[in-house]
N, C-alpha and C positions, 0 to 999 in steps of 0.2 A: 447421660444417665446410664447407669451400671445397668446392664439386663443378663439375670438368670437366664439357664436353658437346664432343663429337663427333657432326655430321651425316654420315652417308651415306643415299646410295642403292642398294637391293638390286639387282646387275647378273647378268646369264644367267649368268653364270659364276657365282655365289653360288649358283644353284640345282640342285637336281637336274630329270628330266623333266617333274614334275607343277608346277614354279613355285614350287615351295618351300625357302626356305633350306636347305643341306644341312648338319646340324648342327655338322660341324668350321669350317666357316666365322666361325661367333661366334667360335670364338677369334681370326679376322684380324681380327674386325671389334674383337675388346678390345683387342687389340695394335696396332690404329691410335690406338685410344684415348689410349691409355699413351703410347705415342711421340707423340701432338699434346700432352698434357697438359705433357710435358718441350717439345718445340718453341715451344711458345706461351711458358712461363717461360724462355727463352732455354736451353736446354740443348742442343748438340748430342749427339748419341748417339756419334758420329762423332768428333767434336773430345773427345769425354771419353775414350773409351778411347784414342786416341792421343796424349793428350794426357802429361806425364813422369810424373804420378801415376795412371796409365791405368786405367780402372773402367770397368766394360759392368753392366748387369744382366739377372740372369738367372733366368726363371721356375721357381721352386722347387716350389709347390705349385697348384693347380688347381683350386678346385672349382666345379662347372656345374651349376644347374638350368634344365632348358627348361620354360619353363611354355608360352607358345604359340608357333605356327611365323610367320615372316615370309614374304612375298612378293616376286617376281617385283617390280621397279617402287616399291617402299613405300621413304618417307621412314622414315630411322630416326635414332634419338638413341642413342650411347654416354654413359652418363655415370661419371665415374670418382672417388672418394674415398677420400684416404687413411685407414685404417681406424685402423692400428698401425706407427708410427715405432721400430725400434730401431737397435743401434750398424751393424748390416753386415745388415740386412736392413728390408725394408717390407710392410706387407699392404695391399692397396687391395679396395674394395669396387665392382665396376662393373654395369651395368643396361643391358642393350638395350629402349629402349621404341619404340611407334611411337603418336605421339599420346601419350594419356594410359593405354596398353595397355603395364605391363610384359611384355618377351617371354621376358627369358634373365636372371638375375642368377649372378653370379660373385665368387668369393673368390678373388682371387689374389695368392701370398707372391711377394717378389721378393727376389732376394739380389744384395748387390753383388760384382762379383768384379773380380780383378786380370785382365793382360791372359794370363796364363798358368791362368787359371782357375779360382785359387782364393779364397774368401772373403776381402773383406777389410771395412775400413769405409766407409761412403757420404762418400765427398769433404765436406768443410768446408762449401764453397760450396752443394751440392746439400741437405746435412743442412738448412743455413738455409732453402733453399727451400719444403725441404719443410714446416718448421717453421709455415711462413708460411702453408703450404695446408693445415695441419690444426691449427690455434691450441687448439682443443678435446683434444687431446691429451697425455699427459704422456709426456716423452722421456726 
């Protein structure tokens, strides 16, 4: 299975008082993830929903474990895989590590939707992409 990586660096604003990640922040930092992983395969986020066949996607399900806390200053790695391909929805699997220390692992469903918000199927073009980033998969 193909896996994204996203670098950041933990900034003051990521932290609370004591220098430490404040835990709603992982989810920015998986959602930069997500949005690099489509930008790097040529996908604007931007140009697909306004695009005539218009589709956004949009976070269905969540789930978060924090195993250890980051810091103030610390190189981090998002890495992102697609878990589970279906017709109008996806599951990706993503990891905050820093070094060889996972910090935060995440389950999160995505659903495609039209520009009025409701469910539809993941565009032609994007299904093959994804197709391509998780070959390991049956659709």
């Amino acid at each position: 299975m193909s896996e994204h990586r996203y670098a950041l660096r933990v900034q003051w604003e990521d932290t609370d008082a004591a220098g430490i990640v404040y835990y709603a922040n992982y989810l920015r930092f998986i959602e930069r993830g997500r949005s690099d992983l489509l930008l790097q395969n040529g996908i604007d986020q931007r140009g697909l929903i306004e695009s005539e066949n218009g589709a956004a996607f949009a976070v269905r399900a969540c789930n978060v474990d924090y195993l250890k806390p980051a810091r103030l200053h610390e190189e981090l790695v998002v890495t992102t895989a697609i878990t589970e391909l279906r017709g109008a929805s996806l599951t990706l699997g993503q990891e905050v590590w820093r070094g060889a220390e996972l910090l935060v692992r995440a389950e999160v469903k995505l659903v495609c939707i039209d520009a009025k918000g409701r469910a539809r199927r993941v565009p032609q073009p994007v299904a093959a992409l994804f197709a391509t980033l998780s070959p390991n998969l049956s659709h």
